[in-house]
N, C-alpha and C positions, 0 to 999 in steps of 0.2 A: 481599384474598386472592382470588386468581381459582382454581376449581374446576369440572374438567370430568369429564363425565357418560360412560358406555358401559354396551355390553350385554358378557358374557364371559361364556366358561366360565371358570369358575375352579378351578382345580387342588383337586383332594382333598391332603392331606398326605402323604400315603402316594405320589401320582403325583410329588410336588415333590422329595422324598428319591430315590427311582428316577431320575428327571431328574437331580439333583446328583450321583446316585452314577454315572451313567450318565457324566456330564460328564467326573466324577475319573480315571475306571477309561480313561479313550478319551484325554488327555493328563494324566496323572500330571504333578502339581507345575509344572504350566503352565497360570493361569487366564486366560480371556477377558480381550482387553484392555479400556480404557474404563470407561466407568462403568458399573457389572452390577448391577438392579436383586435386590432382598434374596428369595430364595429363595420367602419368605411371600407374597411378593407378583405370583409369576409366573400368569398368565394367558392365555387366547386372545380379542383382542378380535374380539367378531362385528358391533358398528358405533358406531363412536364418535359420542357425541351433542353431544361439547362442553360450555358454559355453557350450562346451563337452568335456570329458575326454577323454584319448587317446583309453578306450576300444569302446566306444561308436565311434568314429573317425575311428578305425579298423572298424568296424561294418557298416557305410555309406559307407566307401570305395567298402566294399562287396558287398553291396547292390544296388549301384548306378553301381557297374562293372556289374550284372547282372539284373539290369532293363532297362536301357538307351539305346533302339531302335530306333535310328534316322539317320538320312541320314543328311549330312553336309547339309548347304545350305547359303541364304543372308536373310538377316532384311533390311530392309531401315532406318534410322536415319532420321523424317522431323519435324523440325523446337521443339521449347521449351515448355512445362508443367510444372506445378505448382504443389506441395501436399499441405497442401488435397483441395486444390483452388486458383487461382488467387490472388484473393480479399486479403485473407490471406495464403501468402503461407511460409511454413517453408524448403521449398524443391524446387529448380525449377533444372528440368530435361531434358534430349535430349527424346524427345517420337521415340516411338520405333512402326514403321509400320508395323503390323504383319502378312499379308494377308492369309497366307497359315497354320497359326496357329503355326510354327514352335516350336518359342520360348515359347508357352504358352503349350506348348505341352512336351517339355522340362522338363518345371517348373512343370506338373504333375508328372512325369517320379521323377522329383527328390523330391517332395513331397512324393509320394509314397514309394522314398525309403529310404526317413527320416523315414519315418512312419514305414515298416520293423526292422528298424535300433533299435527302441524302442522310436522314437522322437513323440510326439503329432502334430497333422495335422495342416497342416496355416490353420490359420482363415481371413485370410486375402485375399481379390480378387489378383490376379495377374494384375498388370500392366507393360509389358515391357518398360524399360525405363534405362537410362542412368543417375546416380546423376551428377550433376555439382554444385550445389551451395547449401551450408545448410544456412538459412536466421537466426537469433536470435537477437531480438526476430521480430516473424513473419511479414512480410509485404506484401501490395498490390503489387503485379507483374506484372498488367497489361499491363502498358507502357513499361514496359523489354519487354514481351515476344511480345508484337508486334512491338518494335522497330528489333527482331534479325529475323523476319520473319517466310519462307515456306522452310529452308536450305532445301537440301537432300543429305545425305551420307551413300552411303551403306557399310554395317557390316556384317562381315564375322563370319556365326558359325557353329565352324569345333571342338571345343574340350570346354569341360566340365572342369571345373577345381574346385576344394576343395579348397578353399582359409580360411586364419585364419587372423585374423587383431586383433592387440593388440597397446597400448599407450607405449611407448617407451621413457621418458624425455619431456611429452609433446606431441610427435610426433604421428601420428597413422602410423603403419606400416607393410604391407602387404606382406603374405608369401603365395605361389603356394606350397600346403601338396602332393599332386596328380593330376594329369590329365586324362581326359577319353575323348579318340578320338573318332569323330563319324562314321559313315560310309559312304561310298560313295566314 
């Protein structure tokens, strides 16, 4: 069973129903195509860590408890995105409004202490965002994302969370390892 490791915000209950409802309300009786991961389980990754052992897992915990200086605050949720495009998207996503730099700020914070941890650095830009649909194989999005519109639903981030997701009979299935509250 292979299971990999990340830092996220993870949705309050209350943010994931608003989202859903937000979804319904922007295309009535037209849901995302593709395979649309379970409402419970939607999140914003701030840096994927992959397959780590449990020493290396002790070791983010540590390093993420002492590097993560942030003040709780809000993200806005407006309207849906595509990876790595439209035209052909293998990913379409809730985009994530970041004005104040919160969440990208975060995702340094915990790249950083991947990187203490003994993790090698993303290479990967940061994009805050929200998965909803994985597409395979890829397709043009166009007509979706502007059939669901300019939604807006604000997202609350107040805790950091170490989540692990492994395959189960099938299933993908999501565990909260730790959490790290913010301040404020």
């Amino acid at each position: 069973m292979k299971a990999n490791s990340f830092l996220a915000v993870d949705l309050t209950d209350e943010d994931r129903h608003a989202l859903s409802a937000a979804l319904m309300e922007a295309n009535p009786g037209r849901p995302l195509p593709g395979r649309r991961p379970k409402p419970a389980t939607w999140h914003m990754t701030l840096r994927f860590l992959g397959e780590i052992d449990e020493t290396t897992t002790d070791r983010v915990k540590v390093e993420v408890e002492q590097t993560l200086s942030a003040e709780r605050g809000r993200v806005l949720c407006r309207g849906l995105g595509a990876f790595p495009r439209p035209t052909r998207a293998g990913v379409i996503f809730a985009a994530i409004d970041d004005p104040d730099g919160l969440v990208t700020e975060l995702a340094s914070q915990c790249d950083w202490a991947a990187q203490d941890a003994g993790l090698d650095p993303e290479e990967r830009a940061f994009v805050p965002h929200i998965t909803l649909s994985r597409l395979r194989p890829q397709q043009d999005v166009r007509r979706v994302l502007a059939a669901f519109g300019d939604f807006r639903v604000t997202i609350r981030v107040d805790i950091i969370s170490l989540m692990r997701t492994e395959v189960v009979r099938g299933e993908l299935r999501y565990e909260t390892i730790e959490e790290f509250p913010l301040g404020g």
